[in-house]
C-alpha positions, 0 to 999 in steps of 0.5 A: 559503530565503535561505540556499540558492543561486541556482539551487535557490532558483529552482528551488523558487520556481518549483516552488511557483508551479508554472511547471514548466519554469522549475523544471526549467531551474534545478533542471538548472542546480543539478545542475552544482554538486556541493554542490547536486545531492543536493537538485537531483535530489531535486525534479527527481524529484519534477517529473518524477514529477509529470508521468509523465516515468517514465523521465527519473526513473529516470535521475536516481535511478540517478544517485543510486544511484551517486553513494551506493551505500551509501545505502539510502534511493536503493536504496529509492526505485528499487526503488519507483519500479521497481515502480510502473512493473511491472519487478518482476524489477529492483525486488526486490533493489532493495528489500531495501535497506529493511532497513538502514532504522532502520524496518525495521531494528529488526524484523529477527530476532535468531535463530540461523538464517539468512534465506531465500534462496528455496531449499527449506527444512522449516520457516520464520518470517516476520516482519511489518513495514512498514504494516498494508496491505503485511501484508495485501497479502503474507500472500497468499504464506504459504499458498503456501508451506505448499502447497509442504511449509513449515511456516511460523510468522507473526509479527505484530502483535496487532492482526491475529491474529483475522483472520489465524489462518484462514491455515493457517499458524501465527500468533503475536503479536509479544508471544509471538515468545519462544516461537516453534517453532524453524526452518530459516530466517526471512524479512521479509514483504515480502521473501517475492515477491523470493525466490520471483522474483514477477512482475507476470505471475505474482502469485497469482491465487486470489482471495479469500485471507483469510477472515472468522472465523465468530463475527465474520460471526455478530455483525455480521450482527446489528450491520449488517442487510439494506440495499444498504450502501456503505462509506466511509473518507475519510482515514488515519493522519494520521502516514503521510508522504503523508496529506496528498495521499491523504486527502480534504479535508472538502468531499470526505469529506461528500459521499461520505457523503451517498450513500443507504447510507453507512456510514462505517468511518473508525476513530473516525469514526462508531457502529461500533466496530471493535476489530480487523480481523477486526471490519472484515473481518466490517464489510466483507462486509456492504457493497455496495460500499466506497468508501475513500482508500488505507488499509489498508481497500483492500487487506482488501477485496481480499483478502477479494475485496469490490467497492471503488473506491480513490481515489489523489491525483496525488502520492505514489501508492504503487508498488502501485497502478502507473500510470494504470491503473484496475485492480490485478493485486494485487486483482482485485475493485478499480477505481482513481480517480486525481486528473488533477492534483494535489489534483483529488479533483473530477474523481476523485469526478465519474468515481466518481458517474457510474459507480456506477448501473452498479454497483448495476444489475449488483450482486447483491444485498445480504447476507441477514441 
């Protein structure tokens, strides 16, 4: 850190030991410099952010779009940090910047057909990408628009393909996309609640909207038998940029996993072995309750309409957990549990413990099986 200037030097020094405004003052000061207000502004974001300070951020990160308005990565994280405060209708197009991303980028199409612009069209192809948890998030508009008249064609990854063939819609893996039927226009997943002007007042409310396939329920109910059962997933992908604050410190994890019923459905964590989602899905609907970091788990038991309870770190949240809310309008079957202050997953687990002989008291009970 020698080699970086007085003020932003100070700035992060402080940042780190946590005197917050002393951080603030240096990281302003930083701003003056031209050299140094691209970084200036990416910590001082970060700070208010850190704080809830929403709107303060935003005028930073507006800043950052005009200062580089050819830069996708400060589009992005507008679009984000838009969409984390429910201004959907700005956020949108913001977000379509993710495209001249080199992560989104190299799974656009290279077909002879336009993309979607949001008018009427016969026959659609919808391309994955992103995170497992944003597919099965999105998925939820294919069937909207095959009730609209679409013939819509979902290409995705492997992995998905059992679960997501009870859609009616035509599924096809990214390894058979050749062969794809031929189309009026093609779209990226996650773009499909932009172009069909999706607000927060507006998101589909049928609920669930995925389905486990009958074979995979028949099987499991053999493989987990009756039992008040509670699921659990105590950390993610080790790869995600954010694991470190989203997934639970041992401590944390093996106390979760002494609650009378737990199962643990961490991938290579325990005596299940889960060799799709349509397996997890058949897993899940034998839980009572699923207790889960923010995975791609949280958003299958939503969509699936299961009761879980979604513990979030303090920093780093996703945009689509919003903010201090204890509910999703994405997922009306969920509840929230948010650390108070960064790396307090204590108090967050303290709330959960208490609330749950609420839950078993009005619970239904268990599946038969």
């Amino acid at each position: 850190m020698s080699g970086v200037p007085s003020d932003l030097r100070r700035g992060l020094i402080t940042h780190l030991a946590g005197e917050l405004a002393a951080a603030e003052a240096a990281y302003r000061l930083a701003l003056g410099n031209p050299a140094l207000a691209p970084a200036a502004r990416h910590h001082l974001i970060r700070l208010l952010e850190g704080q809830a300070r929403w709107d303060e951020a935003l005028e930073l990160r507006r800043a950052d779009c005009a200062a580089a308005p050819d830069d996708a990565e400060a589009a992005v994280g507008l679009g984000m940090a838009l969409l984390g405060l429910g201004r959907y209708g700005e956020g949108w197009p913001l977000f379509e910047a993710r495209k001249r991303l080199p992560n989104v980028g190299r799974y656009l199409p290279r077909v002879s057909y336009p993309e979607w612009d949001g008018r009427p069209v016969g026959a659609l192809t919808v391309w994955d990408e992103q995170g497992v948890g944003d597919t099965l998030q999105f998925v939820r508009f294919l069937p909207i628009l095959k009730a609209r008249g679409i013939e819509v064609t979902f290409v995705c990854r492997g992995e998905l393909t059992s679960l997501l063939g009870e859609l009616p819609v035509k599924v096809v893996a990214a390894d058979q996309a050749a062969s794809l039927p031929p189309a009026d226009a093609w779209a990226m997943l996650d773009s499909l609640p932009g172009r069909m002007g999706v607000t927060l007042e507006t998101l589909p409310a049928a609920m669930p909207y995925l389905a486990v396939p009958a074979a995979r329920r028949e099987r499991w109910a053999k493989r987990i038998g009756p039992g008040t059962h509670i699921g659990v997933v105590t950390h993610g992908n080790p790869r995600h940029p954010n694991d470190a604050h989203r997934s639970l410190p041992a401590e944390a994890a093996a106390l979760l996993l002494t609650l009378p019923g737990a199962v643990t459905l961490t991938p290579g964590a325990g005596p299940l072995v889960l060799e799709d989602f349509a397996d997890t899905a058949a897993a899940l609907e034998r839980m009572a309750l699923v207790i889960t970091v923010d995975t791609a788990v949280a958003h299958l038991a939503g969509a699936l309409g299961r009761p879980c309870w979604v513990l979030l770190p303090h920093l780093g949240v996703d945009w689509r957990w919003l903010h201090e809310r204890t509910d999703s309008p994405w997922y009306p079957s969920l509840r929230l549990y948010r650390q108070p202050a960064a790396g307090d997953w204590a108090s967050a687990l303290k709330q959960l413990g208490a609330d749950l002989p609420g839950f078993f008291a009005q619970a239904g009970p268990p599946p038969a099986g």
